[in-house]
N, C-alpha and C positions, 0 to 999 in steps of 0.2 A: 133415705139419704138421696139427694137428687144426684144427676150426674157429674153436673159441674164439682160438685163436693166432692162425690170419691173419685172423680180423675186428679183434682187438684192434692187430695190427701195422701195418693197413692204415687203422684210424682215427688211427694217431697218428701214420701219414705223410699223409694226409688233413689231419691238423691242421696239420703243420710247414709243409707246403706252402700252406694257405691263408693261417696265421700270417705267411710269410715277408714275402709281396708287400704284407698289412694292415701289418706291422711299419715297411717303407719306406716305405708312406705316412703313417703316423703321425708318422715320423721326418722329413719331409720339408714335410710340410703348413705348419710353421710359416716356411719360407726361401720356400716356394710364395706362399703370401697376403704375403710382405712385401717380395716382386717385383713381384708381378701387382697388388697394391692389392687393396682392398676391393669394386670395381666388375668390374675383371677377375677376380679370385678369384669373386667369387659368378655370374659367367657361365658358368665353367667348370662350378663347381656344376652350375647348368641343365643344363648337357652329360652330365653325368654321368647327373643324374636321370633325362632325355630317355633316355639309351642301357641307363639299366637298367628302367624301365618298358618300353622296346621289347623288352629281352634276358626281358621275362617272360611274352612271348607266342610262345613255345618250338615251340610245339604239343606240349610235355610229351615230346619227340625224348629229351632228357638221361636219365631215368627211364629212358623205352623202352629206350634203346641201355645202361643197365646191365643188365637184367632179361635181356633177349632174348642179350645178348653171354656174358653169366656162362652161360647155359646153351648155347651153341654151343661156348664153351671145354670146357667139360668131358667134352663129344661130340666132341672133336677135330676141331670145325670149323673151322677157320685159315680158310680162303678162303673162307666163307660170312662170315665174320664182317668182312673186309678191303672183301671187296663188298659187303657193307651198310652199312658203316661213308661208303665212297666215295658212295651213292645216299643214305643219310643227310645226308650233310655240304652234301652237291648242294641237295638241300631246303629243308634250312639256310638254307645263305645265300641261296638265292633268296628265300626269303621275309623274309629281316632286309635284302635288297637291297631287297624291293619297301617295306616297311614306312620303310625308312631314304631309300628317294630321295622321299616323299613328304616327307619333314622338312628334304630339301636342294630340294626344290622350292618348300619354303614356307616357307625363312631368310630371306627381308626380313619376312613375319609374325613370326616368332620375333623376330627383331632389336628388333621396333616394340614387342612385349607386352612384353619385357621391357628396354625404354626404354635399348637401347645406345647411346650418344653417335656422332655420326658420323667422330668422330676415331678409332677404332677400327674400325668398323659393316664395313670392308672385310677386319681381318685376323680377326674375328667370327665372320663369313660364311665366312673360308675354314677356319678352327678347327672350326665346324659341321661343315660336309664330310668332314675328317679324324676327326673324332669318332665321324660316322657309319659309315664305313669300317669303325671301328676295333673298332665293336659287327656289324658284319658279317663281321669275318674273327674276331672273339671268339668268336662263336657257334658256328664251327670248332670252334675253340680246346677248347671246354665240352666237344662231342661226344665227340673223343678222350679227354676227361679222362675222361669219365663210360665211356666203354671199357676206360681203365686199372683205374677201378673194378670192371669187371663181371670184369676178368681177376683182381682182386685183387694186382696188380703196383704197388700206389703207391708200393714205396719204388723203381722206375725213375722214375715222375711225379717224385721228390722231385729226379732228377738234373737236369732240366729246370726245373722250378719254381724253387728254392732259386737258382741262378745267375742265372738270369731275372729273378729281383726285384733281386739287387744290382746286376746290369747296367743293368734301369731305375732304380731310388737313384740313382747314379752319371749316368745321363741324363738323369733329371731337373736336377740340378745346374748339368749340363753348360746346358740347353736355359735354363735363367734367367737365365743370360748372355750370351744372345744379345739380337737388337733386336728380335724380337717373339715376344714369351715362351710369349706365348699359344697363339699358333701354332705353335711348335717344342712346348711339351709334348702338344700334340694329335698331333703327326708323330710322338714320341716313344711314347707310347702305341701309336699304330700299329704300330710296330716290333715294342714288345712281346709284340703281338699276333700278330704274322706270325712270330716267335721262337716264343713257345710252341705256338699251332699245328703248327708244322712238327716242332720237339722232340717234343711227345708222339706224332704220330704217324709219328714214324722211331721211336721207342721202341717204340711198339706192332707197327710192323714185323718188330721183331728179336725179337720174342717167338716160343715154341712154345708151341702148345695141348697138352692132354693127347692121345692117342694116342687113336685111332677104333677101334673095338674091331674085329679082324680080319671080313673076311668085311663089315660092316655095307656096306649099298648106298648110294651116294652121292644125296648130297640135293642137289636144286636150293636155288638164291637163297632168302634171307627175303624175302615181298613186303616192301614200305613201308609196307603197308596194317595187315599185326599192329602194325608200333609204331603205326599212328599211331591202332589203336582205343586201347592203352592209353593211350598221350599223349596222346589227346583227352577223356580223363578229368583225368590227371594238368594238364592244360593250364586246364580249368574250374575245377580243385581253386586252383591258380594264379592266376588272376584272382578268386576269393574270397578268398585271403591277401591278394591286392593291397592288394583292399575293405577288409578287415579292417586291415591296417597302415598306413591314413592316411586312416582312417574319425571317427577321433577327432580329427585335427585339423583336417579338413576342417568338423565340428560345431563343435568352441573356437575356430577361427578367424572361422565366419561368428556365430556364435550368439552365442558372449562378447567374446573379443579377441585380438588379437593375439601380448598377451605369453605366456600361457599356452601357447600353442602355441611358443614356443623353448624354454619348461621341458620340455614333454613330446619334443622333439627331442632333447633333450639327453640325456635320460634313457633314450629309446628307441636312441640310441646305445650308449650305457654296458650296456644289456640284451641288444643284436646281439654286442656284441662278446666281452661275458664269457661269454655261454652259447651262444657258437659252437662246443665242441668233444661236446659231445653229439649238437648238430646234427649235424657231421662221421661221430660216431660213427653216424649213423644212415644215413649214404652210405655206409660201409664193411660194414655188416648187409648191405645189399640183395643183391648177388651171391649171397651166403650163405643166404638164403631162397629165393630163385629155385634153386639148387641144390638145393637139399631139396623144391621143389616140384615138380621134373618129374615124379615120378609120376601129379601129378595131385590129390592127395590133402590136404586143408586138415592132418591129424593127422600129417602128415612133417613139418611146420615147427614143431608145438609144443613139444617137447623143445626147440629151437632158442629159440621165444617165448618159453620160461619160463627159459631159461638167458639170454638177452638180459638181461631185466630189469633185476636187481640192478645189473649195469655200468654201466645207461643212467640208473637212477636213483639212482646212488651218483654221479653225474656233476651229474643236473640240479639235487637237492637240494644237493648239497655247495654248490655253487657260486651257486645261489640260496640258499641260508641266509646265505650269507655276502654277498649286494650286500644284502638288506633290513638284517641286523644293522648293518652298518656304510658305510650309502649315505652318512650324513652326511660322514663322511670321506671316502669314495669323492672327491665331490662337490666338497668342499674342497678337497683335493689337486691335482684338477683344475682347477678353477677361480676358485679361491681365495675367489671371490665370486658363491654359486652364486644363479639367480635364485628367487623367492618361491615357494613349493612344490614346488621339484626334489627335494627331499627324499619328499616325499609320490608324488608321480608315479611317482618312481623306482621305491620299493617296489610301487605297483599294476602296475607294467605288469612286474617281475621274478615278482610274484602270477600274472599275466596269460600270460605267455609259461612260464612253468613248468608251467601246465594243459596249453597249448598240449603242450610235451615229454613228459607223462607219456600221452598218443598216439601218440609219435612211435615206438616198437613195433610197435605196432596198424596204424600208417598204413603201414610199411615191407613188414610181412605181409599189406596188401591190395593195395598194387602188383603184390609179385613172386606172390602167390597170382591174379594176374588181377582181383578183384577191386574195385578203384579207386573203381566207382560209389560201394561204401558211403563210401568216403572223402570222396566226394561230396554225399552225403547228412547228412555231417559236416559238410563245409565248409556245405552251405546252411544248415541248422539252425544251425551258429555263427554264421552273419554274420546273421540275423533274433535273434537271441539278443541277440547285441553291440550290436546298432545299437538293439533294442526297450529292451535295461534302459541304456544309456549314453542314451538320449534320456530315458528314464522320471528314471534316478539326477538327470542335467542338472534339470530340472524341479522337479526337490522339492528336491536338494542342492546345487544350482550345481555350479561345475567340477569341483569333487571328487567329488561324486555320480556325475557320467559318467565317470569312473574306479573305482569302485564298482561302477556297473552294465557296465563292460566286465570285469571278473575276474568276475563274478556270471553272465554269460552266459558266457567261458571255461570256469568249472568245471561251470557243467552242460551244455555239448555235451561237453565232454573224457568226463564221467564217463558220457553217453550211449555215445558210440563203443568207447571200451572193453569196455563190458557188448554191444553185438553186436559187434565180431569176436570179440570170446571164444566167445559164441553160434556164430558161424560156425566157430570149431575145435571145435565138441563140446563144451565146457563149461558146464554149465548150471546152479551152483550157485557158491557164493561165489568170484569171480575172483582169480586167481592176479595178477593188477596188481595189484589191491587188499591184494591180503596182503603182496605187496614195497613197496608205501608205506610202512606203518606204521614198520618200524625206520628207515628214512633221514628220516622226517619228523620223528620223534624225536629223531633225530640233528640236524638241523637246529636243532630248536627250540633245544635245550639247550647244541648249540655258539653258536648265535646269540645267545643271552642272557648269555652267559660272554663273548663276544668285546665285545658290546654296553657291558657293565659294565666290564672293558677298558681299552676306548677311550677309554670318556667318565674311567675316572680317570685315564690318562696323557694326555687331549686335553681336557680339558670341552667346549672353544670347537674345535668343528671347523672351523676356515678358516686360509686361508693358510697357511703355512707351519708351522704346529704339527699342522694335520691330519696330514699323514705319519707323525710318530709317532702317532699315535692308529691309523691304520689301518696301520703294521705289527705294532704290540703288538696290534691289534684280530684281526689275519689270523692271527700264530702264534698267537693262542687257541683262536682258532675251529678250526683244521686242529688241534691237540693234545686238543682236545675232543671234536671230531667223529668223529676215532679211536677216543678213549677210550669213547667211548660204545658204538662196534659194537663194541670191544673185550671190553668187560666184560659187555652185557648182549647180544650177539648174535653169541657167540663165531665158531658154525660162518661163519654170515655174513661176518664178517673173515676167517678162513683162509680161505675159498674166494674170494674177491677179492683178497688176497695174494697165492693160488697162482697167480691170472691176471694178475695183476700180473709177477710175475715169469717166468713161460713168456713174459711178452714182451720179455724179453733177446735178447743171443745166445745160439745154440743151443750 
């Protein structure tokens, strides 16, 4: 199977499976909050937030263990890979144990900050515990998954994932008809947890590695110590995203108000969730690079960097031309009654995180090439970037402004990073990223304005219930547009994304 084939097979089981579990919760959220109520709903929240700000202090292990694993597989290391995977995992959880029993040691602080009534305050407390648990046996969970990845095996992940989410749907259900909700969907989560854990790595069990080349002498253990110089990069690179992804509302909340800070949540929703399969798509690269770089040599991966591109940004464009063109409706659709500039925010931060993606190449090929510090050196210069021109924009343009100056500081660390890794493969004259923007930002534009035009004739009034039509006529324009355009003016360009399109059937 060549590589373009299983990087492209492997992100769209990559996709399905992260789709599946996002799917049931989307599906479900609404019977969720009108069980639990408004006070119980928004605690669980807390819980959630609480166990994924902890799930971000990884020690960058997730990266490590695809990087290092993709390339013991293909040295027919099975048992190096089984044993590190076990002293990995060990790791793991001790430290989401240490980190997590300090939050079950200090649930009556939690309870009091966040003003829990005492008619509950007991089943709260014991919901916490279970939550915390549940980001402790998750963290498992990831390692394996991010294993599957380095093997390139996700459509086995998908046999695990895909059941596992409708089994929790179905428990979620289950657990809101009991007499304390709260606490049965925290037991239930747990479950889920200890299901997919155990699944993916009986999966990864029943795998075989590629065959050891005869004769080759056997190798001792990976220390713990190689992953954990690269995830100690990838781990800082981490805690800068953090920064960077509630950076802005932590300034509109203290600086201006409150309400502007639910528009930009809402919006930064809408923007995670639509431009997650690039993201994905850049999980499934990784193994792929890490293989091409065991040589050693930064110029083994570029043929690879420069055949990446096109896919990753015929993905991030398409899909961002299309929330700016038609966020109005988006918005509407959803909410029937979106608040006072979601519309504006929306487009900044799909501006904002689109910069973000057209790195996401770059940042993939500094992992698996060892490199990470410059990633690093990314991440710092973005979050002095963000936080100088969004406090600068705030100051002179009000809210808006600091939305301004976050895509303004975006697009000049992105366009920094770029221009040195390319540096770092040998490249030293006009960059091969830059030359693959131009036709998809093209495409962009011209589908956007065609879908834009659209919408607003079959919609004018993008709310409530007439938005729908507006943004399904808005969306088949945009996708017959955005074709047409690599079609007619960037021929070779569309057959060759076709052709990979298609090698990702069955064989």
């Amino acid at each position: 199977m060549t590589i373009a084939r299983t990087v492209g097979r492997n992100a769209l089981f990559t996709v399905v499976s992260r789709l599946a579990v996002l799917g049931v919760w989307f599906a479900v959220t609404p019977h969720v909050l009108a069980v639990l109520g408004p006070e119980r709903f928004g605690f669980w929240s807390i819980l959630l937030v609480l166990g994924g700000s902890l799930g971000a202090v990884d020690l960058g292990l997730g990266v490590a263990v695809t990087r290092t694993v993709a390339r013991l597989w293909v040295e027919g290391e099975g048992r190096r890979v089984h044993s590190l995977l076990t002293r990995a995992a060990g790791l793991q959880v001790l430290v989401a144990a240490a980190l997590g029993g300090l939050l079950v040691a200090a649930s009556t602080h939690v309870l009091r900050i966040f003003h829990v009534p005492s008619e509950w305050a007991a089943e709260a407390s014991a919901a916490l515990a279970f939550a915390i648990a549940t980001f402790v046996l998750g963290s498992a969970a990831n390692l394996y998954f991010a294993a599957l990845q380095g093997v390139q095996r996700m459509d086995r992940a998908l046999l695990v994932a895909v059941p596992a989410a409708l089994g929790l749907g179905v428990a979620i259900v289950w657990a809101m008809g009991r007499p304390q909700p709260l606490l049965v969907l925290t037991q239930v989560q747990l479950a889920y947890a200890a299901v997919t854990t155990i699944g993916f790595a009986a999966v990864l069990r029943g795998l075989t590695p590629t065959a050891a080349p005869i004769g080759s002498p056997a190798a001792g253990d990976v220390p713990l110590r190689e992953l954990l110089v690269l995830g100690g990069w990838v781990q800082l690179n981490a805690l800068f995203g953090l920064v960077q992804a509630h950076v802005d509302k932590v300034i509109l909340g203290s600086l201006v108000a409150l309400a502007p800070v639910a528009a930009y949540e809402l919006a930064s929703r809408i923007t995670f969730a639509a431009l997650l399969p690039p993201i994905l798509f850049l999980g499934a690269l990784l193994p792929a690079f890490a293989r091409e770089h065991v040589g050693g040599e930064p110029e083994r991966m570029l043929p690879l960097y420069r055949a990446a591109l096109d896919p990753h940004f015929a993905l991030s464009f398409g899909v961002s031309g299309a929330l700016i063109a038609l966020a109005p409706w988006i918005l509407g659709a959803w909410l029937r009654e979106p608040p006072a500039d979601a519309t504006f925010y929306l487009t900044a931060l799909v501006v904002a995180q689109l910069a973000n993606l057209l790195t996401g190449v770059s940042s993939t090929a500094a992992r698996a090439g060892g490199v990470a510090h410059l990633e690093t050196q990314y991440a710092v210069l973005g979050t002095v970037l963000h936080v100088a021109l969004a406090l600068a924009g705030l100051a002179v343009f009000g809210a808006r402004g600091l939305l301004v100056g976050t895509v303004l500081g975006g697009v000049l660390g992105a366009a920094w990073f770029i221009a040195r890794m390319e540096r770092w493969f040998g490249i030293r004259h006009a960059g091969p990223a830059f030359s693959a923007c131009v036709p998809f930002l093209g495409a962009a534009t011209i589908a956007g304005a065609g879908a834009f035009v659209v919408a607003r004739l079959t919609s004018p009034e993008p709310a409530q219930a007439a938005a729908w039509s507006g943004l399904v006529a808005g969306a088949a324009a945009y996708v017959a547009l955005f074709a047409l355009f690599l079609w007619s003016a960037h021929r070779s360009l569309w057959n060759g994304l076709l052709a990979r399109a298609v090698r990702l059937g069955p064989s």
